[in-house]
OpenMM code with the backbone's topology and positions (N, CA, C; nanometers):
from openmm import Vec3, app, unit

residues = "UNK UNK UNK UNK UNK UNK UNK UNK UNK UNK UNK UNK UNK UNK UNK UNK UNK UNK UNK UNK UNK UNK UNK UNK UNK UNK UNK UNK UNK UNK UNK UNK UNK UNK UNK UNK UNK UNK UNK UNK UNK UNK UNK UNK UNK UNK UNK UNK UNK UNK UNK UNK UNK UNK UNK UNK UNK UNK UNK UNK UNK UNK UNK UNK UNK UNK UNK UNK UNK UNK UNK UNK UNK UNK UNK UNK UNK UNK UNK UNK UNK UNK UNK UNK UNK UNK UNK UNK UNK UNK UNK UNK UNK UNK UNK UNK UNK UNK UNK UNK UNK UNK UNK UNK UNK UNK UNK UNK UNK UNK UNK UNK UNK UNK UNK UNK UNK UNK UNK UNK UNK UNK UNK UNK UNK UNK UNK UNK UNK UNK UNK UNK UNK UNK UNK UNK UNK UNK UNK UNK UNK UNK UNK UNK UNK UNK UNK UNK UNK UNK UNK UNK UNK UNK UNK UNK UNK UNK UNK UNK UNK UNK UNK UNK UNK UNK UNK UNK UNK UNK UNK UNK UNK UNK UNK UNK UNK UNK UNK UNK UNK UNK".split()
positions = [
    Vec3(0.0839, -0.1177, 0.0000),
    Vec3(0.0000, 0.0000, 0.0000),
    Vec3(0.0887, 0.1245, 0.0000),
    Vec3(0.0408, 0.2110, -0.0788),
    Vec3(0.1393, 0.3254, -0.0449),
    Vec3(0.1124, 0.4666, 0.0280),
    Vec3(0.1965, 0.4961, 0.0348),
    Vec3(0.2021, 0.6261, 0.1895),
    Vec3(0.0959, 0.7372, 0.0897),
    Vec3(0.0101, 0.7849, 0.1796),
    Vec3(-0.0293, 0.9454, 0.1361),
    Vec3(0.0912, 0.9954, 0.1792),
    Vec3(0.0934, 1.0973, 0.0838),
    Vec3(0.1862, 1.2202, 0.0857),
    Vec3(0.1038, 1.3347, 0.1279),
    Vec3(0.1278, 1.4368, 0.2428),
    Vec3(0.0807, 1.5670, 0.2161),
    Vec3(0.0815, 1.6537, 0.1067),
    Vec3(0.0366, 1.7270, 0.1037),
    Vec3(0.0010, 1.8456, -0.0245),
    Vec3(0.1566, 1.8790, -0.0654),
    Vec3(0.1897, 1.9070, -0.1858),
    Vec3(0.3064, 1.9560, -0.2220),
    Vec3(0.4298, 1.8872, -0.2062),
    Vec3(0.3982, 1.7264, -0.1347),
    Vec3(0.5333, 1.6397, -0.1623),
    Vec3(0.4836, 1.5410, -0.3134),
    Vec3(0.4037, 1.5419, -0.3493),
    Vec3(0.3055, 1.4653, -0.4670),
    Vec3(0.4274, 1.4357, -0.5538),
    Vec3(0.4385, 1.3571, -0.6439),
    Vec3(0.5010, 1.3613, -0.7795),
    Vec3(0.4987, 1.4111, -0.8790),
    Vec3(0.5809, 1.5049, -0.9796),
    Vec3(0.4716, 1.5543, -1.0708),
    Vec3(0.4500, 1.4420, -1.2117),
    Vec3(0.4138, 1.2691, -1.1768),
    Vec3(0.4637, 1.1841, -1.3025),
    Vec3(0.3130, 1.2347, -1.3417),
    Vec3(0.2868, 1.1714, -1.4702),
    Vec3(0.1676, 1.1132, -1.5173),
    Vec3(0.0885, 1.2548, -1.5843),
    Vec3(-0.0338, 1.2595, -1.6171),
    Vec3(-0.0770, 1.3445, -1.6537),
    Vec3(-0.0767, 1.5246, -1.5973),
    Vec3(-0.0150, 1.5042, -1.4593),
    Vec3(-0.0249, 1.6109, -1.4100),
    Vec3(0.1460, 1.7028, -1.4171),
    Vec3(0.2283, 1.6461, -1.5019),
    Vec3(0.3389, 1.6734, -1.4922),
    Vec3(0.3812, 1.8120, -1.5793),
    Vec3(0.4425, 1.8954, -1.5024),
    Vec3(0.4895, 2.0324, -1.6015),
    Vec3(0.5498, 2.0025, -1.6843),
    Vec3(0.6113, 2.0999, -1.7767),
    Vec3(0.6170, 2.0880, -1.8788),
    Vec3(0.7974, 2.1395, -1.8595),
    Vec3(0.8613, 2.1915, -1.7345),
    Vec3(0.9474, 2.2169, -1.7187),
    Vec3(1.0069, 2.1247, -1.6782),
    Vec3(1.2004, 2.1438, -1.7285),
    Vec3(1.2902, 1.9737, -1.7084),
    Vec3(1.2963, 1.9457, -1.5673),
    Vec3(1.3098, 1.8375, -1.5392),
    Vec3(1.3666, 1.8390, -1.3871),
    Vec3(1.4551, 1.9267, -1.3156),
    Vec3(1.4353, 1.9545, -1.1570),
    Vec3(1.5267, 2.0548, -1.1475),
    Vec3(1.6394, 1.9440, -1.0873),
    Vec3(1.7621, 1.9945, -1.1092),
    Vec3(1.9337, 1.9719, -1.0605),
    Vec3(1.9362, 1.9831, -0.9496),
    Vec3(2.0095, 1.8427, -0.8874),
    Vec3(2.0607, 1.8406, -0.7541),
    Vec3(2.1028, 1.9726, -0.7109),
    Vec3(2.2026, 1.9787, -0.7279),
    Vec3(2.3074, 2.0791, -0.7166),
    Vec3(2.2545, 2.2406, -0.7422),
    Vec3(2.1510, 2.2813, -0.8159),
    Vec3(2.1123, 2.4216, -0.7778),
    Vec3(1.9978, 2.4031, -0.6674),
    Vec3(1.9009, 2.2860, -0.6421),
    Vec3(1.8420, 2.2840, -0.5790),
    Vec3(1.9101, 2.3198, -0.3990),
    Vec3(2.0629, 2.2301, -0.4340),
    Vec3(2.1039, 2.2533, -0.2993),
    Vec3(2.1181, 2.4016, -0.2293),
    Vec3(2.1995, 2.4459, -0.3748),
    Vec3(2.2656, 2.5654, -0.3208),
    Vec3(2.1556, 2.6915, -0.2718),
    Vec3(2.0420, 2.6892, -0.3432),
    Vec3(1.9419, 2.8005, -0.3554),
    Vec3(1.8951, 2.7184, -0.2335),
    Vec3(1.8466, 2.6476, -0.1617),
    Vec3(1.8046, 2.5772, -0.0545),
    Vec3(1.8485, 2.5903, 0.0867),
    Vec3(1.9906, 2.5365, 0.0639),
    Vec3(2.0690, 2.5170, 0.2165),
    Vec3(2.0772, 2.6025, 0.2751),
    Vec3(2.0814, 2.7470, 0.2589),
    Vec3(2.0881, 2.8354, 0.4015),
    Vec3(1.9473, 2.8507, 0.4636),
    Vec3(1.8325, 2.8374, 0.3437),
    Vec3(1.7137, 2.8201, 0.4600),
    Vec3(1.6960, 2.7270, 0.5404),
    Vec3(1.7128, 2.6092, 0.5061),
    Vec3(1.7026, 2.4953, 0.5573),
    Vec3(1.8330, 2.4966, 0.6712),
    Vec3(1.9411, 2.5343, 0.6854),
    Vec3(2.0375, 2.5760, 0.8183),
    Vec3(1.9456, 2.6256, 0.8667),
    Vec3(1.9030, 2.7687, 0.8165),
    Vec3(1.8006, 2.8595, 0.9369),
    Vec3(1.7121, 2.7796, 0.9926),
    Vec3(1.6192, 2.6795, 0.9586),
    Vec3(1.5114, 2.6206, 0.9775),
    Vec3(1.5698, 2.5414, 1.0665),
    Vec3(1.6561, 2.4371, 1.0535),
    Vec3(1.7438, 2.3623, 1.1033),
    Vec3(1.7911, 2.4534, 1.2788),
    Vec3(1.8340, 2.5825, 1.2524),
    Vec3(1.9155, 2.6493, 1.3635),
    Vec3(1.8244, 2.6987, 1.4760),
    Vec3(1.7197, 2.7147, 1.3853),
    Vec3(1.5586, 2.7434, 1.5048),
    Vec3(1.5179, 2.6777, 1.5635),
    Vec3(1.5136, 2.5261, 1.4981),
    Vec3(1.4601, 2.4553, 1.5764),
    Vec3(1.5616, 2.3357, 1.6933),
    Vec3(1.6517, 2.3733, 1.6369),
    Vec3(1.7717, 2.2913, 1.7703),
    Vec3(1.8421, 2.3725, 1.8707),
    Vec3(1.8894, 2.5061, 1.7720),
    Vec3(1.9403, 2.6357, 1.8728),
    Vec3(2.1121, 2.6244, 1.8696),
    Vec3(2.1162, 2.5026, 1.7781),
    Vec3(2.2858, 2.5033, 1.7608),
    Vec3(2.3181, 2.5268, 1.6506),
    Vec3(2.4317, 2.5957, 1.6042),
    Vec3(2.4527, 2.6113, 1.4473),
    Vec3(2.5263, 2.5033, 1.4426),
    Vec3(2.6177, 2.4704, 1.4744),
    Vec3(2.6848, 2.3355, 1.4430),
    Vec3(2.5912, 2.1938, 1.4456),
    Vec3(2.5089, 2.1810, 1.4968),
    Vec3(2.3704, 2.0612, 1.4674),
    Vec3(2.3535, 2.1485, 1.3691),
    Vec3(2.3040, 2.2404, 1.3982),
    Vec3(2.1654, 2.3101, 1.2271),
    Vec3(2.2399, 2.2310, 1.1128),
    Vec3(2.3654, 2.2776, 1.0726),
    Vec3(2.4327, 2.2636, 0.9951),
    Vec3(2.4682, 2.0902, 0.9871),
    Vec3(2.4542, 1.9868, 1.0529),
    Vec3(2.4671, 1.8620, 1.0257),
    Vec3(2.3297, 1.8322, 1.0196),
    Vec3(2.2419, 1.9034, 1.0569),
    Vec3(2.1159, 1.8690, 1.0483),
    Vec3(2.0806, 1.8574, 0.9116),
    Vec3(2.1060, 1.9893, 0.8448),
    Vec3(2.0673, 2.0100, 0.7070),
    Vec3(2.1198, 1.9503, 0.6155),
    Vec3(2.2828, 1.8867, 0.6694),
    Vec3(2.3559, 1.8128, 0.5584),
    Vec3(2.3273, 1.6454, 0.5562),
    Vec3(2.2505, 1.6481, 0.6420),
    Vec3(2.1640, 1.4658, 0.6599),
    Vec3(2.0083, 1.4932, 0.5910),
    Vec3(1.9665, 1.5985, 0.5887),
    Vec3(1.8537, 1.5988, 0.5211),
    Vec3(1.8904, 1.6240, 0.3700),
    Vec3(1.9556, 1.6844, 0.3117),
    Vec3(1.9991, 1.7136, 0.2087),
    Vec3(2.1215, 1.4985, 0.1303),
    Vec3(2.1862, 1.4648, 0.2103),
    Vec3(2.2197, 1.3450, 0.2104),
    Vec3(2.0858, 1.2649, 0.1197),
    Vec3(1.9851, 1.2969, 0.2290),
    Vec3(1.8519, 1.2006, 0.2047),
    Vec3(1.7939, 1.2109, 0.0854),
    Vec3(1.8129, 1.3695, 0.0551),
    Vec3(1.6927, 1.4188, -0.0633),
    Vec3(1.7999, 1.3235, -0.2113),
    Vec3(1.9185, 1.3424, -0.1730),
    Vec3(2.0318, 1.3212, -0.2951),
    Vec3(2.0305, 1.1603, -0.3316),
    Vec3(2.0115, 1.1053, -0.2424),
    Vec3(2.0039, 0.9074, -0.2469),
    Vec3(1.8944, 0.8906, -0.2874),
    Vec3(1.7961, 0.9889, -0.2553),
    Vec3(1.6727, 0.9748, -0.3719),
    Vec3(1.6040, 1.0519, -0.4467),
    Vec3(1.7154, 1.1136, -0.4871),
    Vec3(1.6635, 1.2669, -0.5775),
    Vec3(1.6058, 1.2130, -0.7231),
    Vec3(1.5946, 1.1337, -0.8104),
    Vec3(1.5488, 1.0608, -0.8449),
    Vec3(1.3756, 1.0723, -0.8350),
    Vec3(1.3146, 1.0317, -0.7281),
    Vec3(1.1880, 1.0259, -0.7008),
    Vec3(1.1955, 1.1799, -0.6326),
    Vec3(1.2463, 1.2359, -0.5238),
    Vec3(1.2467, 1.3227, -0.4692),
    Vec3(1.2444, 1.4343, -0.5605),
    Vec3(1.2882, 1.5007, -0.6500),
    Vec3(1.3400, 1.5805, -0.7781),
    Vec3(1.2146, 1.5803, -0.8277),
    Vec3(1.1085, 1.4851, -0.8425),
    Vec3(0.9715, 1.4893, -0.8978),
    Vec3(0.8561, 1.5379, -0.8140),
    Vec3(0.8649, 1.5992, -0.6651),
    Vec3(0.7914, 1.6470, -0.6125),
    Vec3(0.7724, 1.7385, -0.6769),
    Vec3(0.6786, 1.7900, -0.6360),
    Vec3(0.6364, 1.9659, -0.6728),
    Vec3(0.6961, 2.0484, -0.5840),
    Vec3(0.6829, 2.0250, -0.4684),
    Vec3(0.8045, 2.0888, -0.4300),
    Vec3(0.9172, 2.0452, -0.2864),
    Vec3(1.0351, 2.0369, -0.3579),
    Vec3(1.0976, 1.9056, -0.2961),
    Vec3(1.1759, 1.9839, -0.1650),
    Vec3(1.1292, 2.0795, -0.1678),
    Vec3(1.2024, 2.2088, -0.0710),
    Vec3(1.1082, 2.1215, 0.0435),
    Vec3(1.0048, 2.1917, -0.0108),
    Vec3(0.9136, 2.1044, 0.1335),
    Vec3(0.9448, 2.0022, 0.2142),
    Vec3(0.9808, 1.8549, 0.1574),
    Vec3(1.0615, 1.7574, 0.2139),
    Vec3(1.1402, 1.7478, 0.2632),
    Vec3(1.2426, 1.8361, 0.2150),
    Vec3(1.3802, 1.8538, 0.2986),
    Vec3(1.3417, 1.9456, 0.4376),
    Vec3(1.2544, 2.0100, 0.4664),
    Vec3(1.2386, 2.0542, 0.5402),
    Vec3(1.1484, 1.9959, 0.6413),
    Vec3(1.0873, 1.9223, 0.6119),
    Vec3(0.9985, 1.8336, 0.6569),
    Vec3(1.0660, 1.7301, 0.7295),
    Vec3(1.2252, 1.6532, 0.6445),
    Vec3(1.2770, 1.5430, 0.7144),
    Vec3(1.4204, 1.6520, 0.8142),
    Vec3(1.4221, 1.7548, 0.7861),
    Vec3(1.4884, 1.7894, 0.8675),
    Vec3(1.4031, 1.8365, 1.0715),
    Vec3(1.2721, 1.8812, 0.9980),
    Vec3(1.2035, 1.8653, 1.1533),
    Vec3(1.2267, 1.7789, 1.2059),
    Vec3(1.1180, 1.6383, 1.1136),
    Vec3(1.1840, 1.5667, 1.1841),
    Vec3(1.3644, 1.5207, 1.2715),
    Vec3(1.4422, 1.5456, 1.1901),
    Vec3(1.5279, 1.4940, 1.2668),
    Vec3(1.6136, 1.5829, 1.3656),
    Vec3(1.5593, 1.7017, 1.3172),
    Vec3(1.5628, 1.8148, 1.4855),
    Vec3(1.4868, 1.7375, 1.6273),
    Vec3(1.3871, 1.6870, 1.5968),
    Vec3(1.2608, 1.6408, 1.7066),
    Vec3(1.3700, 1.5351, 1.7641),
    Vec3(1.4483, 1.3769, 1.6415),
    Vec3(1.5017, 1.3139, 1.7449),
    Vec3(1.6173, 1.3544, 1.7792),
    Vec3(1.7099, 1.4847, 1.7228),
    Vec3(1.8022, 1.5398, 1.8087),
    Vec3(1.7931, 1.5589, 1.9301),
    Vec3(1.6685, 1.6576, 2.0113),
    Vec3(1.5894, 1.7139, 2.0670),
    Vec3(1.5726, 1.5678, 2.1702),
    Vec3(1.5749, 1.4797, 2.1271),
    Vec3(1.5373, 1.3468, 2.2171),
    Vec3(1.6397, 1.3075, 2.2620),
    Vec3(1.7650, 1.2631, 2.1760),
    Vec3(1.9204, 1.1964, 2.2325),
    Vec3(1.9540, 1.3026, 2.3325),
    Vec3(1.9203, 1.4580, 2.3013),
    Vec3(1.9926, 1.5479, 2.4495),
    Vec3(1.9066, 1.5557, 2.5185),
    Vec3(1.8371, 1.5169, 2.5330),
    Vec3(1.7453, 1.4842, 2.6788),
    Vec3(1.7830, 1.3826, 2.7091),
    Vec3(1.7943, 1.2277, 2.6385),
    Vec3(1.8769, 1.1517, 2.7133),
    Vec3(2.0435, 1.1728, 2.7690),
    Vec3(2.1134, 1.2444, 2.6769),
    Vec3(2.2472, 1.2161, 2.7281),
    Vec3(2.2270, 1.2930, 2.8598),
    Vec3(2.1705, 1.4101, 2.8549),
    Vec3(2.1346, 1.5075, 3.0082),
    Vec3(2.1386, 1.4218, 3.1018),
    Vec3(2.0160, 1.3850, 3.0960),
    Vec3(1.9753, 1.2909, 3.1826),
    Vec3(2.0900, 1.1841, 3.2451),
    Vec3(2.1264, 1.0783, 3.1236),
    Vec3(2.2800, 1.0194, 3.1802),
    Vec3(2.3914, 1.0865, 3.2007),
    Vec3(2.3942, 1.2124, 3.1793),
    Vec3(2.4862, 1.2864, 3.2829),
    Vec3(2.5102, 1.3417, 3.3894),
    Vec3(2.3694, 1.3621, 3.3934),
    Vec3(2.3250, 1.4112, 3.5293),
    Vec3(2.3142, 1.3222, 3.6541),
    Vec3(2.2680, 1.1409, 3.5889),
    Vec3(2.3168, 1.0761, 3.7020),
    Vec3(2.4914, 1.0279, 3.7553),
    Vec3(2.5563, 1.0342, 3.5748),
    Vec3(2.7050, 1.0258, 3.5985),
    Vec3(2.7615, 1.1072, 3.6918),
    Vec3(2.6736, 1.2270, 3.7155),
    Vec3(2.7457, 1.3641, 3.7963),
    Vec3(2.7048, 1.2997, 3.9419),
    Vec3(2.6256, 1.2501, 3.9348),
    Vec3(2.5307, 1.2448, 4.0945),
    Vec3(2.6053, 1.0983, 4.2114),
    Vec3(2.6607, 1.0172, 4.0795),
    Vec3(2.7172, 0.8649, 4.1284),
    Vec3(2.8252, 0.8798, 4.1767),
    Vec3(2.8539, 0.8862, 4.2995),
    Vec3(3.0223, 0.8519, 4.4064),
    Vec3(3.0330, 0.7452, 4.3809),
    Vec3(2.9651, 0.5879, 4.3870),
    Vec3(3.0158, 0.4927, 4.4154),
    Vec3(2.9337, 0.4307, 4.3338),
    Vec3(2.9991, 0.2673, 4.2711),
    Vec3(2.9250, 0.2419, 4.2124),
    Vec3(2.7593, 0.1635, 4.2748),
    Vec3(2.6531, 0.1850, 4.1433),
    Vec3(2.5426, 0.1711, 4.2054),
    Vec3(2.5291, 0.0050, 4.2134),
    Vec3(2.6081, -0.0984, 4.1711),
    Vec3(2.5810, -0.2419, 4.1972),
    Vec3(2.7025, -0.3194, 4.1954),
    Vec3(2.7393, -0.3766, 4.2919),
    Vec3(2.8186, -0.4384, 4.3535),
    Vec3(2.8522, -0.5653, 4.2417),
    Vec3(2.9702, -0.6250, 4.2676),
    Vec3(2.9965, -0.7388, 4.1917),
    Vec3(2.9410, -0.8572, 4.2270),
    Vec3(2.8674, -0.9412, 4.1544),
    Vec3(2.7624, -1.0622, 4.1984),
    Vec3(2.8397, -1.2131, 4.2158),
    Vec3(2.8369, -1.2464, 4.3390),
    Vec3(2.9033, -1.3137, 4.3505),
    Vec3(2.8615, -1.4554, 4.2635),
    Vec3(2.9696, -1.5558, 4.2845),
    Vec3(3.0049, -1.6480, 4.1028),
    Vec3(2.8447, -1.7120, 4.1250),
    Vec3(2.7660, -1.7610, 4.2803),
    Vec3(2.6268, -1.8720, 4.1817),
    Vec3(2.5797, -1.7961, 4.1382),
    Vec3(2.4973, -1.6614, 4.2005),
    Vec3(2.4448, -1.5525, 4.1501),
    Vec3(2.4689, -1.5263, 3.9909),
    Vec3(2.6166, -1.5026, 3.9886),
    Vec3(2.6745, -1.4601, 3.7958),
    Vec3(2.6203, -1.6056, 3.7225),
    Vec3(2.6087, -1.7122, 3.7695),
    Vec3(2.5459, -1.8441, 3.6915),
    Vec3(2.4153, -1.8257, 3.6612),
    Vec3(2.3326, -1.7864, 3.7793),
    Vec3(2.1795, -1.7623, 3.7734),
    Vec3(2.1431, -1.6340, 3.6203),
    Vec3(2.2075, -1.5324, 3.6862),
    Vec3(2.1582, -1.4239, 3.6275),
    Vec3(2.1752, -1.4358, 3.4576),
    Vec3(2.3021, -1.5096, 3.4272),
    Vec3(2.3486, -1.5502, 3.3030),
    Vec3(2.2389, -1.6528, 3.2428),
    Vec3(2.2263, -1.7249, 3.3514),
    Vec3(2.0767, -1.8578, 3.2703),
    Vec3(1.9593, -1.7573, 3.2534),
    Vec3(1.9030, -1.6752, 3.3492),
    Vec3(1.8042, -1.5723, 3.3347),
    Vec3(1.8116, -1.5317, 3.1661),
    Vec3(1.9218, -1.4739, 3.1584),
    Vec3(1.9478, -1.4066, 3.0203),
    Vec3(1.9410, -1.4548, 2.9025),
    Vec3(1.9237, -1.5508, 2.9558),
    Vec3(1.9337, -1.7134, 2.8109),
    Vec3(1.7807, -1.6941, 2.8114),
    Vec3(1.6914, -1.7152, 2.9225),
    Vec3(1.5389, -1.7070, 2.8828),
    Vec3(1.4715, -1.6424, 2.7813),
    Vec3(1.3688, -1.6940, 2.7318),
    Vec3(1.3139, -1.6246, 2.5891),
    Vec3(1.2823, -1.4688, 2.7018),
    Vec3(1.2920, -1.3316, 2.5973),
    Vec3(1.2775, -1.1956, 2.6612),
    Vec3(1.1754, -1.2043, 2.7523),
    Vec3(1.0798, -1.2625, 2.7409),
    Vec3(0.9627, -1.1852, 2.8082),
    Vec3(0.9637, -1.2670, 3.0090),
    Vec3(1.0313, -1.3881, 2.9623),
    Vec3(1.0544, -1.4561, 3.0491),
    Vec3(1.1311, -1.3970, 3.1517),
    Vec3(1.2497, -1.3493, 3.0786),
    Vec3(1.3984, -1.2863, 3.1258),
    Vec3(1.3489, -1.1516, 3.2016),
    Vec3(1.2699, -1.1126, 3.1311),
    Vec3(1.1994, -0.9419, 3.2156),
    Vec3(1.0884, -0.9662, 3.3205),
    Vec3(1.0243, -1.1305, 3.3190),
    Vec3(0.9618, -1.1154, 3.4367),
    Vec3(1.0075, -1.1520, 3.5774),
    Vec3(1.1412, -1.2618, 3.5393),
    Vec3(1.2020, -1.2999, 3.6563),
    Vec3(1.2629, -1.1573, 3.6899),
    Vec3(1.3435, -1.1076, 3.6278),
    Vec3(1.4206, -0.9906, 3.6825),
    Vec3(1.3311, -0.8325, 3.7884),
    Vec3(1.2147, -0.8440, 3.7227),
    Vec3(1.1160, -0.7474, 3.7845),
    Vec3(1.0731, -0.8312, 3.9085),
    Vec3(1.0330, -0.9360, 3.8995),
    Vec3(0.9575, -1.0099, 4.0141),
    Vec3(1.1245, -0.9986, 4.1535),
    Vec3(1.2130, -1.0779, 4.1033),
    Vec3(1.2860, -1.1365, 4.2339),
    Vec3(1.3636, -1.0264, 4.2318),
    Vec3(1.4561, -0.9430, 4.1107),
    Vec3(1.5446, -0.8439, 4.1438),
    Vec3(1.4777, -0.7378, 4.2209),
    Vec3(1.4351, -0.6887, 4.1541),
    Vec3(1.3220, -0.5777, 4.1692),
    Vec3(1.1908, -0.6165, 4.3571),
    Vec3(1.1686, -0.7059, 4.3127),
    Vec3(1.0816, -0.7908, 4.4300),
    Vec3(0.9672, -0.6851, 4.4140),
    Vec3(0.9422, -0.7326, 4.3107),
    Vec3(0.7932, -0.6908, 4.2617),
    Vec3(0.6839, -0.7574, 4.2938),
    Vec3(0.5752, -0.7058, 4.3396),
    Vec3(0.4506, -0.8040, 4.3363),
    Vec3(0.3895, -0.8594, 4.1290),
    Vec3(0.3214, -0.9507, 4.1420),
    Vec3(0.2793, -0.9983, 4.0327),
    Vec3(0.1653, -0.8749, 3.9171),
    Vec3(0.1071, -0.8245, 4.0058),
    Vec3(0.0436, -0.7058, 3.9629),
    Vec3(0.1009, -0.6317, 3.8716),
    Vec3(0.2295, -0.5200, 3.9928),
    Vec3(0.3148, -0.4740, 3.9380),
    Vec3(0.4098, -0.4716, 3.8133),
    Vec3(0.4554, -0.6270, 3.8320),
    Vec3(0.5411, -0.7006, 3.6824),
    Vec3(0.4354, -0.6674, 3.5765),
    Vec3(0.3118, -0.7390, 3.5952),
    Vec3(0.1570, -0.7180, 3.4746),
    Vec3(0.1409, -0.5462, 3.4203),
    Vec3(0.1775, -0.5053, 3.5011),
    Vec3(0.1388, -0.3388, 3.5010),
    Vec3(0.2621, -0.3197, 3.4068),
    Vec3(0.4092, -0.3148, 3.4374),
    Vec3(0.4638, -0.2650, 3.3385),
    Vec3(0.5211, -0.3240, 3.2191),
    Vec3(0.5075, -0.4373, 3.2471),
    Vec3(0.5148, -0.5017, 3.0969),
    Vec3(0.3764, -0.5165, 3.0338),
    Vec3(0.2884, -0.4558, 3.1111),
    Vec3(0.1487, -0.4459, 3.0223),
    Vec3(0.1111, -0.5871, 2.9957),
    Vec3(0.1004, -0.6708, 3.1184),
    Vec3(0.0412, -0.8005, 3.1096),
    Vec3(-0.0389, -0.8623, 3.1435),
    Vec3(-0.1268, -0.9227, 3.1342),
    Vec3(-0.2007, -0.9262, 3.2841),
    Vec3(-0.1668, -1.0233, 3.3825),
    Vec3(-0.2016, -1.0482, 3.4944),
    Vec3(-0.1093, -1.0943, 3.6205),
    Vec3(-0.1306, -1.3007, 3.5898),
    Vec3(-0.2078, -1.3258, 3.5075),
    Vec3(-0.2294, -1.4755, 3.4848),
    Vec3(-0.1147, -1.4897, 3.3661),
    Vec3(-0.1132, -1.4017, 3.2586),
    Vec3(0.0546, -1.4608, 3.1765),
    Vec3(0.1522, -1.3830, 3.2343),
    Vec3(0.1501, -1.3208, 3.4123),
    Vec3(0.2848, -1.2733, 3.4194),
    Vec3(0.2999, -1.3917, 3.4940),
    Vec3(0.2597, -1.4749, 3.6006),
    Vec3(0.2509, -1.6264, 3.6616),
    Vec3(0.2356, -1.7111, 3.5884),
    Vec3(0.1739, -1.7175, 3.4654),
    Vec3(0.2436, -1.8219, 3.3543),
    Vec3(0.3884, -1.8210, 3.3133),
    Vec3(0.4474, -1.7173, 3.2618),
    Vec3(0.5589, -1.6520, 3.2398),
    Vec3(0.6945, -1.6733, 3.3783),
    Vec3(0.6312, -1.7094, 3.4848),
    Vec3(0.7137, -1.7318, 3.5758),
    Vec3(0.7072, -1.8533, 3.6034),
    Vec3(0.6126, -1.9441, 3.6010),
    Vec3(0.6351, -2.0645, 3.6015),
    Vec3(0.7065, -2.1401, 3.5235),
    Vec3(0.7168, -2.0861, 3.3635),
    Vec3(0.7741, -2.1386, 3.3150),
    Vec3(0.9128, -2.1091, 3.3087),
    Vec3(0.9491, -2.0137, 3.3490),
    Vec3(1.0835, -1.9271, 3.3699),
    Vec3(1.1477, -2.0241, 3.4855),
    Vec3(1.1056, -2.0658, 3.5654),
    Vec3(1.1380, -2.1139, 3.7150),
    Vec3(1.1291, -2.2644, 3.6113),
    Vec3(1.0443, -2.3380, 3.6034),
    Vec3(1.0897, -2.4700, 3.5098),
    Vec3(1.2531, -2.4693, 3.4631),
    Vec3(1.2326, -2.3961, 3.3428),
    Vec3(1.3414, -2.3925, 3.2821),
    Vec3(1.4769, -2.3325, 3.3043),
    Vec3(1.4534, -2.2572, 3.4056),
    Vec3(1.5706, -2.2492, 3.5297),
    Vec3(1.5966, -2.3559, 3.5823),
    Vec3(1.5528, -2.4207, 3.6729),
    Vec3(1.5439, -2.5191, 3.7572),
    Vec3(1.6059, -2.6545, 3.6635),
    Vec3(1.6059, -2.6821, 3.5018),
    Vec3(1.6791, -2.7693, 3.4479),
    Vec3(1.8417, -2.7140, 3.3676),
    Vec3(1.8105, -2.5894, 3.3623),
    Vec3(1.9485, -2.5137, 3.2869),
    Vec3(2.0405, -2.5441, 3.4262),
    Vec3(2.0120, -2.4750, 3.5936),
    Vec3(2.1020, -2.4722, 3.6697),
    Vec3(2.0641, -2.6283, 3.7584),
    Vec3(2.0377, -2.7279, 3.7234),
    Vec3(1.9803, -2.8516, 3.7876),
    Vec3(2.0188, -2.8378, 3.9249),
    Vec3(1.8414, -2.7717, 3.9101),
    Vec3(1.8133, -2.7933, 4.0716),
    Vec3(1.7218, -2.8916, 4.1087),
    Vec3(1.7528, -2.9268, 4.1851),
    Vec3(1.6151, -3.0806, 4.2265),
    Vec3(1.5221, -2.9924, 4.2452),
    Vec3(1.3697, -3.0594, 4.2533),
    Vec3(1.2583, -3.0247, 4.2815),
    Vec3(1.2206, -2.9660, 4.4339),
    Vec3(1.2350, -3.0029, 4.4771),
    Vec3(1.2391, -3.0191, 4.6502),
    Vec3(1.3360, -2.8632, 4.6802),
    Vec3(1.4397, -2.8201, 4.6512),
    Vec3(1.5498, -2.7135, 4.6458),
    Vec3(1.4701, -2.6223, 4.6175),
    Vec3(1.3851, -2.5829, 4.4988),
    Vec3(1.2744, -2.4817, 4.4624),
    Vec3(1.2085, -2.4322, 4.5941),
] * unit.nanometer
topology = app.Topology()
chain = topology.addChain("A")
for resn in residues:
    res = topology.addResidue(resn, chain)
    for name in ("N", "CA", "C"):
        topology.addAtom(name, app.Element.getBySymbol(name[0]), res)
């Protein structure tokens, strides 16, 4: 199925096509790129991003200038995938903040070295299919109630106790533990 396009990213193939040649990479860039920096510089606030911003959107338009070159107007797009990728700029520095801000905050480290049965367990844990692996770790690390685990893995509390039973099975033969030991 194919994507709607908003107004003015359209193609111009087929009956609706001007009568003028395609326009050129290369003047498109040049007559382009300082708005698209500006656009770029407004919306991140760095000129050095603006400026890699615009040269990854411009990257994009060029690997498919081809189809891109046939918009009506291909300005639009580039500006369009450059929002976008201001927005997930805008996201990685809120994360790195964030992990810096706890790097700044940590004297010591926050988890101790696990001693060797523990490093056996946690390693078989990790072998569990994912969903398995995230409920043991929420339930016993964490010492979560069953609710809780359901709540954030968005489960409900009968496949988060399915999910642990079978987790605890297949523990119980990876690290052979007798029955009775459980």
């Amino acid at each position: 199925m194919a994507r709607a396009r908003p107004a003015g990213l359209r193609p111009t193939r087929g009956l609706t096509r001007d009568v003028r040649p395609p326009r050129e990479f290369d003047d498109f860039y040049r007559s382009e790129f300082p708005a698209v920096v500006g656009l770029a510089y407004a919306l991140s606030g760095n000129r050095a991003g603006a400026e890699d911003l615009a040269q990854e959107a411009f990257l994009a338009a060029h690997s498919n200038w081809g189809r891109i070159g046939e918009y009506d107007k291909p300005e639009a797009w580039v500006r369009r995938v450059v929002a976008n990728l201001s927005v997930s700029l805008f996201r990685r520095r809120i994360v790195e903040a964030k992990a810096l801000a706890r790097l700044a905050l940590r004297r010591e480290p926050s988890l101790s070295e696990l001693e060797p049965e523990d490093t056996a367990f946690w390693a078989a844990v990790r072998s569990l299919p994912r969903r398995q692996a995230q409920v043991v770790a929420l339930h016993y690390l964490e010492d979560l109630p069953v609710a809780q685990v359901g709540e954030i893995l968005g489960l409900a509390e009968g496949t988060v106790k399915a999910h642990l039973h079978a987790a605890r099975a297949r523990l119980a033969t990876r690290l052979d533990v007798e029955e009775d030991e459980r």
